[in-house]
C-alpha positions in Angstrom: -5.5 1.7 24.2 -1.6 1.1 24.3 -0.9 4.6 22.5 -2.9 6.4 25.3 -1.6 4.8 28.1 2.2 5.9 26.2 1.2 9.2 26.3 -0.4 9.0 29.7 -3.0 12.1 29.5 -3.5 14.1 32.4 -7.3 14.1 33.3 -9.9 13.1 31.4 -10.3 16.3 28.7 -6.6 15.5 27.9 -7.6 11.6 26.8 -10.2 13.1 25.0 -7.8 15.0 22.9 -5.2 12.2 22.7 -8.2 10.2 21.2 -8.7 12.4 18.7 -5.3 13.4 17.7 -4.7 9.4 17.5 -8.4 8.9 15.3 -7.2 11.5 12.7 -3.3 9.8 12.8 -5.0 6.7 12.0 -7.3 8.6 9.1 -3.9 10.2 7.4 -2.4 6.8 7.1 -5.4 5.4 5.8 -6.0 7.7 3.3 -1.8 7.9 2.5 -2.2 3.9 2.5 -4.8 3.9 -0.2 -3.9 6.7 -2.9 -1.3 4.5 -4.7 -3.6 1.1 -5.1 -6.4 3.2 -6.3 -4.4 4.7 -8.7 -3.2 1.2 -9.7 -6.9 0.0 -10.1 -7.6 2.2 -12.5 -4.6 1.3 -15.0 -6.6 -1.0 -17.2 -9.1 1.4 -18.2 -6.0 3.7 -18.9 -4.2 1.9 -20.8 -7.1 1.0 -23.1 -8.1 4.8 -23.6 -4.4 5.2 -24.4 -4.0 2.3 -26.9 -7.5 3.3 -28.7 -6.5 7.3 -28.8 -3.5 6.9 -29.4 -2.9 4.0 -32.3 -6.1 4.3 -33.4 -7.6 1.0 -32.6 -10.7 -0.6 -31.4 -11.8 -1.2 -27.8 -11.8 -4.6 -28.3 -8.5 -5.1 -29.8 -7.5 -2.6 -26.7 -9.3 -4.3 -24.2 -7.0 -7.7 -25.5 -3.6 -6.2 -25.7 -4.3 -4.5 -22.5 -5.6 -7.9 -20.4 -2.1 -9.5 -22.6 0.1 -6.2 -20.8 -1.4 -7.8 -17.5 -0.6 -11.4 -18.1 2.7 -12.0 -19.8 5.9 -10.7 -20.7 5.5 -10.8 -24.6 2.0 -9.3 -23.9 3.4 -6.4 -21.7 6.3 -5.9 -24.6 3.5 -5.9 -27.6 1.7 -2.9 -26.1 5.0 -1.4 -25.2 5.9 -1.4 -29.3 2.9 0.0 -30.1 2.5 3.1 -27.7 6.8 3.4 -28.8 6.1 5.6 -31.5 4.2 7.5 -29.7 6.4 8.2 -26.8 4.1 6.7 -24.4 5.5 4.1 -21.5 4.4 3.5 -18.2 4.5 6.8 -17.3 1.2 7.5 -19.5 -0.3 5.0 -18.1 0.1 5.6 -14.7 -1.1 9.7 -15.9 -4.2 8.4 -17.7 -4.3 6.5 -14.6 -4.6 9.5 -12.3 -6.5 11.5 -15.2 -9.5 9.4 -14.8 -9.6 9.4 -11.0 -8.8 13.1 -11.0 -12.4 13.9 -8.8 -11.5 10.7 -6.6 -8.2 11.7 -5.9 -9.4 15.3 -4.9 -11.7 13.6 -2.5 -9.2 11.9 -1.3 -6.8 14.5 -0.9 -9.7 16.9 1.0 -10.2 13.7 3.4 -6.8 14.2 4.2 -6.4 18.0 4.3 -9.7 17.2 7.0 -7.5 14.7 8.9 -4.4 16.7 9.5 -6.3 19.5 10.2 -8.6 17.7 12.8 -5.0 16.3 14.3 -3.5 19.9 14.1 -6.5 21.6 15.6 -6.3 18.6 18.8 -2.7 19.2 19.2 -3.4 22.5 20.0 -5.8 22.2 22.3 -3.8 20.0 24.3 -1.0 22.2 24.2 -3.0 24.9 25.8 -4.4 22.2 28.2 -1.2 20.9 28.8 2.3 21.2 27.0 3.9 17.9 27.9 0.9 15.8 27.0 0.8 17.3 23.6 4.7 16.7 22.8 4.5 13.3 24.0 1.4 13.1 21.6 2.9 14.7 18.8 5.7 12.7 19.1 3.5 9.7 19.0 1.2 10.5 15.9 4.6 11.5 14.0 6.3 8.3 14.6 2.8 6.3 13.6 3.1 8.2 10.2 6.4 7.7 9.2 6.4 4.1 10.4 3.0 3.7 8.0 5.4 6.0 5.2 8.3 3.4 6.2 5.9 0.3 5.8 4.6 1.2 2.5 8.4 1.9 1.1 7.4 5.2 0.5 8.6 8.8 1.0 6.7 11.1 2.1 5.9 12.8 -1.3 6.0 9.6 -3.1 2.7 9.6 -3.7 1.6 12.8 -5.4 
């Protein structure tokens, strides 16, 4: 592996702990990666819930002015006159959004509590194994994470 041979553990209980601190760097940019398009998969659903509880209408009369917000411009600016009144924009959406994935978010958010906490925990074992192999490591698995943050056009809080 090219990040191992960067860091250039000394012995083979310091690869072991490079491997993992690299495994769980990989894990938090997984998990970072995938919280905004989940959140974006669940916009349809929201905006129907918010166009039936909030104008009153029927899910199927919902379900179409939601699939026209999707498709084209005068679709997109028909639901955005009706939610007006009610002070509702994209900004709802995206919160019904993240209201109905609430318990898949948490998940997500404990898998990458998990994930830093595995990296933390191997970070410190190296550094009582060996100091300069865990900087050079650290210094490797922070770079990885900002270049994924830097990839996706994100900051770092961008996504909570």
């Amino acid at each position: 592996m090219a990040m191992v041979e960067r860091i250039a553990p000394d012995g083979i209980l310091a690869e072991v702990l490079v491997n993992d601190v690299i495994h769980a760097t990989w894990d938090i940019l997984r998990y970072q990666r995938c919280r905004t398009p989940i959140i974006q998969s669940a916009y349809r659903p929201a905006l129907i819930n918010l166009l039936q509880h909030a104008t009153g209408i029927d899910e199927l009369e919902a379900e179409l002015l939601a699939n026209g917000w999707f498709k084209t411009k005068a679709g997109k600016q028909e639901v955005t006159n009706r939610l007006g009144p009610y002070h509702l924009d994209e900004t709802a959406i995206e919160a019904e959004a993240i209201k109905l994935l609430c318990s898949e978010l948490e998940t997500l958010d404990r898998l990458l509590a998990s994930a830093e906490t595995r990296r933390n925990k191997a970070l410190r074992l190296l550094a009582e194994l060996h100091a300069a192999t865990a900087r050079r490591t650290r210094e490797v698995s922070h770079q990885l994470i900002e270049a994924g943050r830097e990839a996706d056009g994100r900051c770092p809080d961008a996504a909570e």
